[in-house]
C-alpha positions as CSV (number, residue, x, y, z in Angstrom):
1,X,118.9,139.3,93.8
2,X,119.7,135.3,93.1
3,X,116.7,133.1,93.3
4,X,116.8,129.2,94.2
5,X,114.6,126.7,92.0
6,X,113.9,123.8,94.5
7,X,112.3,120.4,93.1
8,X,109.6,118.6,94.9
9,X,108.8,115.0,93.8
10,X,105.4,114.8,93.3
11,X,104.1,111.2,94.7
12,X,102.2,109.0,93.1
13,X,98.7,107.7,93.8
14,X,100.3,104.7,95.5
15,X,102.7,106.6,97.2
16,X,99.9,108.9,98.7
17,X,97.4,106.4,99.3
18,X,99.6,104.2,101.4
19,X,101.8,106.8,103.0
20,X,105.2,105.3,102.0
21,X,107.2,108.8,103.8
22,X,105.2,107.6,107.1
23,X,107.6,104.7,109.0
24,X,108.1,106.2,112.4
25,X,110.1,102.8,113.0
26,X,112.5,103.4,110.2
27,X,111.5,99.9,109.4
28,X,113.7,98.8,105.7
29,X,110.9,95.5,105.9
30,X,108.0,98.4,106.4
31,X,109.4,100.6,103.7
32,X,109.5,97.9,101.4
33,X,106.1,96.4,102.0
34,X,104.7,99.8,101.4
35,X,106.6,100.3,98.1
36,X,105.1,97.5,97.1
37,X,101.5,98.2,98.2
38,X,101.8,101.6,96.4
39,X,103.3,100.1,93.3
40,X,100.4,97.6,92.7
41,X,97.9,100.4,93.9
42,X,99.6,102.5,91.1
43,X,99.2,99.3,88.1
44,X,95.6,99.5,89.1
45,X,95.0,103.2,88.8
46,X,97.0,102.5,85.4
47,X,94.7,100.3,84.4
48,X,91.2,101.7,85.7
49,X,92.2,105.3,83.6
50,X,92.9,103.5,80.6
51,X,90.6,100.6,80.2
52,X,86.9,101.2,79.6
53,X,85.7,102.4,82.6
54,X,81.6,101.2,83.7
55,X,79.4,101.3,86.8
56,X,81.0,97.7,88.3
57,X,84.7,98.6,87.2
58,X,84.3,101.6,89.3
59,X,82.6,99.6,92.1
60,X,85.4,97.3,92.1
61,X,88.2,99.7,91.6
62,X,87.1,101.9,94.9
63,X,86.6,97.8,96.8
64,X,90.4,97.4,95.8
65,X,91.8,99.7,96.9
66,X,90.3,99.8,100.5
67,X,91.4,96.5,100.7
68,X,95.1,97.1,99.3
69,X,95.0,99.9,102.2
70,X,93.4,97.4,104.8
71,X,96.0,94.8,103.7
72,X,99.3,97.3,104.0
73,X,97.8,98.3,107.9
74,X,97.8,94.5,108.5
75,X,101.0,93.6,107.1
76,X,102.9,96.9,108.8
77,X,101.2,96.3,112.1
78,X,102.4,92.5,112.1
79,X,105.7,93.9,111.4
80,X,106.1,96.5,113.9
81,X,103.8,94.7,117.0
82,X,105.0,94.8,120.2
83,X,104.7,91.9,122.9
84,X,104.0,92.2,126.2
85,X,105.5,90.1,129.1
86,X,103.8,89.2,132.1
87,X,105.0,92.6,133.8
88,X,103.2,94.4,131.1
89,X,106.6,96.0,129.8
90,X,106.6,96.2,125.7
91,X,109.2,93.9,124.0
92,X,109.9,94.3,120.4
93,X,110.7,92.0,118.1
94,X,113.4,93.0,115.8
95,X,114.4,92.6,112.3
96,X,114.9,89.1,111.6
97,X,114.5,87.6,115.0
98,X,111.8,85.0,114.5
99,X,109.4,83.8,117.7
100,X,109.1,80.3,117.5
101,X,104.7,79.7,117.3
């Protein structure tokens, strides 16, 4: 009887709280603007673990990182939006074509 050791990666805080595995779109812009959001999520959890930790810290900590996750949902959803032309079909932008504003 053989037996096979499989690894798992483990992901990080950042990785989990923003959901870098989730891009439906296969997006490289929407995979690297949620590496980033995870990696500055992970510098804070870094930081709030190994600093003095009191009351406000903690206040502020659990306000950051609502906002890092509101801030990641904006940024992906301007990425990956969808237009609409006057027939109501769905045109996507892709990457690197810019709509002149």
């Amino acid at each position: 009887m053989s037996y096979e050791i499989k690894e798992t990666k483990i992901p990080s805080f950042g990785e989990q709280l923003i959901g870098v595995e989730f891009n439906p779109s296969n997006s490289d812009e929407v995979a690297k603007v949620k590496s980033m959001f995870a990696e500055i999520a992970e510098i804070m959890k870094n930081n709030y673990q190994s600093k003095n930790r009191h009351p406000l810290k903690s206040l502020l900590f659990d306000h950051a990182v609502g906002e890092i996750v509101n801030a990641q949902m904006s940024v992906v959803k301007v990425l990956t939006m969808k237009h609409y032309t006057e027939n109501g079909e769905a045109v996507q932008e892709t990457e690197g074509e810019q709509n002149p504003s």
